[in-house]
C-alpha positions, 0 to 999 in steps of 0.5 A: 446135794446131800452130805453122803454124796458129797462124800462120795464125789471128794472121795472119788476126786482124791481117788482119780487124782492119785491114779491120774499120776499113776500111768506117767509114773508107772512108765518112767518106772517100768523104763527105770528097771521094774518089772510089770510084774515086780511092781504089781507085787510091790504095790498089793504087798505094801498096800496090804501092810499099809491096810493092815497096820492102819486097821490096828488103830481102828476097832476091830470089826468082824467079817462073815465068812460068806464075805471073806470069800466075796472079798477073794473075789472082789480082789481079783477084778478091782486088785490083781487083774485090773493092776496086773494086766494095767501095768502088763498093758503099759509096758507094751504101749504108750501112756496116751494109749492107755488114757484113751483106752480108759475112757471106756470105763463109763460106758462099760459100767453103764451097761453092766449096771443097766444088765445087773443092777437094772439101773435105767439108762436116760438120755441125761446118763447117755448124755453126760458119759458122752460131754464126759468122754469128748472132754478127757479125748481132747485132753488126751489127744491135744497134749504133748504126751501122745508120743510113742507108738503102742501095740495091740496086744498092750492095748488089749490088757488094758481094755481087759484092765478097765473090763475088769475094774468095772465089773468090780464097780458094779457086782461088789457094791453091797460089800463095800457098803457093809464094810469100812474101807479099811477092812474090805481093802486090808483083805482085798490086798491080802488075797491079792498078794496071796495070788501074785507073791507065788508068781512074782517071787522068783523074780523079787529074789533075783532083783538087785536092789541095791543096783536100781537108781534111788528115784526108781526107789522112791518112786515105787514107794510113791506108786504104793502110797499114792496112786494104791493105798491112798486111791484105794482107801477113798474108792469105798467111800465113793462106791458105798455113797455113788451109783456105779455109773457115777463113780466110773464117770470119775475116770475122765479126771485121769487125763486132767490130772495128766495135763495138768501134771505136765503143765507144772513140769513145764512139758505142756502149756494150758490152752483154751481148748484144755480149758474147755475140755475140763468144763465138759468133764466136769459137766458130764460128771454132773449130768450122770450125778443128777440122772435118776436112779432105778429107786427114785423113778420106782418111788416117782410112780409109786407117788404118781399111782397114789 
C-alpha cells in the first residue's frame, strides 16, 4: 500500500474516532439544555473560527470563483444538512438508532458512485460493505447502550443526514482534491454558518448562558473542537487519497468507537462477540481498499488488449 493511501486510511481512522463520540456526547448535551439547532450553530461558527484562524498561519492559497461557489454547495450536504438534520434526528430518537441507521452510509455511497463516478460494483466491494455492516450491527445491537425508544420522524432525518453526507463523498471529490483541507473547510464552514446564523439567531440571543451547567459548556466546545473541527480537518485527506466508497466504509468504526467508550466508563464489558465484530469491520474496510477501481480495471484491459 502506497504512502497516499496510508494517509488516506489515518486520516479516515482519526476522522470516524472523533465522530464515534460525537452521538453520546451530542445526546447528553441536547438533554443538558442545548438545542439541536443551538449546537448546530455552535459547531459551524466555532469550526469556521477554528479554520480560519488556523489558515492564517499557512499560506494564502487562491480559490477560483467557479470553486467558491461549488464550495457553497459542498457546504450544505457534507455541514448543514448532514449536521443539521443529524442533531435534529437525534433529539427525536435514541443513540443506537441513529448508529444503525448509519450503517447505510456505505451501501449509499456505493450506489452513488457506481451511478456518478462509473466506479465497478465487484463482489469484493459487495463483500466487504456486507462483513463490514455485520460487524458494527453486532457492536451496536450487543451493547448496553440500546435503550430508549426512537421515533420515526427522528430516524428519518438521520437517514436524510447519512443521504446527504453521502452525495457529499461522492459529487465533491475533485474539490477536495484541489484544495487543501484547510481552505475547502474555512469556506465550507463560512457558508454554512451564513445559512444557519439567520435561522438560529433568535434563539442564541435568547439563551441564558451563564444558567447552563459548566460540563454542558465544556461539552459543547468539545463537540466543536473533536468530533468537527479536528474530524472535519482529517476527512479531505481521506476523500482526496480513497475512492468514495472506502472512505464511507470508515463509518462502521462509529459504533467501535461507541463500544469502546463504554467499556472504559465501565457501562459496558468487552466480550468475544465484540471482539469478532471488530475483526469483521476491519476486514470489510480491507476487502473495499483492495477491490478495483473503474482506472485499474480500465488500465488491465488496455494491457491485456496489447
Amino acid at each position: 500500500m502506497d504512502v497516499a493511501k496510508l494517509k488516506g486510511h489515518g486520516a479516515m481512522t482519526g476522522a470516524e474516532f472523533m465522530w464515534g463520540v460525537s452521538a453520546p456526547l451530542g445526546k447528553v448535551l441536547l438533554a443538558g439544555g442545548i438545542s439541536p439547532l443551538l449546537l448546530t450553530e455552535c459547531r459551524t461558527i466555532g469550526a469556521a473560527g477554528l479554520f480560519w484562524g488556523l489558515s492564517l498561519c499557512l499560506k494564502p492559497e487562491h480559490v477560483a470563483p467557479k470553486d467558491l461557489l461549488m464550495m457553497f454547495f459542498a457546504s450544505l450536504l457534507g455541514v448543514v444538512f448532514n449536521q443539521g438534520m443529524f442533531l435534529f434526528g437525534l433529539s427525536h430518537t435514541s443513540p443506537i438508532n441513529a448508529s444503525i441507521i448509519t450503517t447505510c452510509m456505505p451501501v449509499v455511497t456505493m450506489v452513488l458512485a457506481a451511478v456518478f463516478l462509473r466506479e465497478p460494483v465487484t463482489k469484493l466491494k459487495v463483500g466487504g460493505v456486507f462483513v463490514s455492516a455485520i460487524g458494527a450491527l453486532i457492536l451496536i445491537v450487543g451493547g448496553t447502550a440500546a435503550t430508549g425508544a426512537g421515533s420515526a420522524v427522528g430516524d428519518v432525518m438521520v437517514v436524510l443526514a447519512q443521504m446527504s453526507f453521502s452525495c457529499y463523498l461522492v459529487f465533491f471529490k475533485r474539490l477536495t482534491s484541489k484544495y487543501s483541507p484547510v481552505t475547502l473547510m474555512k469556506w465550507m464552514f463560512t457558508y454554512a454558518s451564513i445559512c444557519i446564523v439567520p435561522f438560529s439567531y433568535s434563539e442564541f440571543a435568547a439563551t441564558e448562558w451563564a444558567t447552563l451547567p459548566a460540563e454542558v459548556l465544556w461539552g459543547t466546545a468539545a463537540f466543536v473542537v473533536g468530533p468537527t473541527f479536528i474530524s472535519y480537518l482529517l476527512l479531505p485527506v481521506g476523500q482526496k487519497n480513497l475512492r468514495p466508497t472506502v472512505t464511507a466504509m470508515y463509518n462502521y468504526v462509529q459504533p467501535i468507537v461507541a463500544s469502546a467508550v463504554a467499556v472504559w466508563a465501565g457501562m459496558d464489558e468487552f466480550t468475544i462477540a465484540k471482539a469478532v465484530a471488530v475483526v469483521l469491520v476491519f476486514a470489510g474496510v480491507f476487502f473495499v481498499s483492495k477491490s478495483k477501481s473503474r482506472m485499474e480495471m480500465q488500465r488491465e484491459a488496455r494491457i491485456g488488449k496489447a
